[in-house]
N, C-alpha and C positions, 0 to 999 in steps of 0.2 A: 284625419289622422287620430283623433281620441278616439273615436268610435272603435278604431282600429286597435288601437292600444285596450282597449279595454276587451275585446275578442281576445287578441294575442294572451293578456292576461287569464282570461278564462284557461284559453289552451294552454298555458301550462301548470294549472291547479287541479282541470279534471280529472286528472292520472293519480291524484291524491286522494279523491272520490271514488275511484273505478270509473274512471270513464276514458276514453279516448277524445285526444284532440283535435279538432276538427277540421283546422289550417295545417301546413309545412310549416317544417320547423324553420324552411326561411323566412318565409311568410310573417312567423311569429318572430322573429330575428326582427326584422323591418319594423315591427311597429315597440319593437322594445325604444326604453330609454336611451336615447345615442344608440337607436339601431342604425340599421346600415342602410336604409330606406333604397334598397335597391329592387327587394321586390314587395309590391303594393297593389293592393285590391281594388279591384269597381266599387263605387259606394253601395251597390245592392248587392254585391258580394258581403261586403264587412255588414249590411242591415242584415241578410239573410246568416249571416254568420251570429251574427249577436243572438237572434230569434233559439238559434240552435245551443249554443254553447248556453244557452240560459234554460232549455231544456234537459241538455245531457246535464245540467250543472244541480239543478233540482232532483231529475232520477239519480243520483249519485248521495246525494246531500241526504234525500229520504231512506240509502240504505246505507250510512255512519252508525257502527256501533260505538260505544264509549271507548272501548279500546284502540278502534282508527282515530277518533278524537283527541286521544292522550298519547298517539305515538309521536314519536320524533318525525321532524319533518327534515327526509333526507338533505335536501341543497336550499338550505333559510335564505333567503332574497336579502335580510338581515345578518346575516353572518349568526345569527344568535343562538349558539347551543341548546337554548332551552325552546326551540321554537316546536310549538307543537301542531297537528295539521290544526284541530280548534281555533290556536291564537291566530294561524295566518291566515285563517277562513275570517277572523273578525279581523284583519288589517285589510283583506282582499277587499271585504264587504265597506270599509274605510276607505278606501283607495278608490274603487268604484264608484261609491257616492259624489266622490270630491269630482270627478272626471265626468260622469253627469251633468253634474252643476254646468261644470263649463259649456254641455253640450250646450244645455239652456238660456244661456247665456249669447253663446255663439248664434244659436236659433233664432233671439231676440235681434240682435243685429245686423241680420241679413234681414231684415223686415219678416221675418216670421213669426205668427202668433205665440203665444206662449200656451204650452199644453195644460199646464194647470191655470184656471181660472177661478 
């Protein structure tokens, strides 16, 4: 499910980027916070998904001009006025990380090696 959460997350930042999302928006619904976990991915659905959304998330990213960076960001996940696509690209890239960790973690517990050595 984090793995998922963090796809779902992509898909609704790329449209911030110029990109399109690459799951349903039930889909993305499901793996939201207190989603509705009614519709849910194959695990190589949400891997193949992630491969991608980190693709389209890159071709997006390398064509931000400082004016997309400094605009408002229409519906802040924050509620916060002043949120701009910039600030929610470094909370997303926070948010991310932290969800990571945990896959790592998760990874380690199920007897699986750990990727960094």
């Amino acid at each position: 499910w984090i793995l998922g959460h963090v796809v779902a997350t992509r898909c609704l930042i790329l449209p911030l980027v110029g990109q399109t999302s690459i799951w349903s928006e039930d889909l993305v619904n499901s793996y939201k916070r207190y989603g509705s976990k009614d519709v849910t991915a194959p695990f190589d659905e949400i891997v193949h998904g992630f491969s991608e959304s980190y693709e389209r998330l890159v071709q997006g990213l390398e064509g931000l001009t400082d004016d997309v960076l400094a605009s408002p960001v229409p519906n802040s996940p924050s509620n916060d006025p002043n949120d701009t696509v910039a600030s929610l690209l470094v909370t997303i890239a926070f948010h991310e990380s932290y969800h990571i960790g945990q896959v790592g973690v998760l990874r380690r517990i199920v007897g699986k090696e750990g990727v960094i050595k």
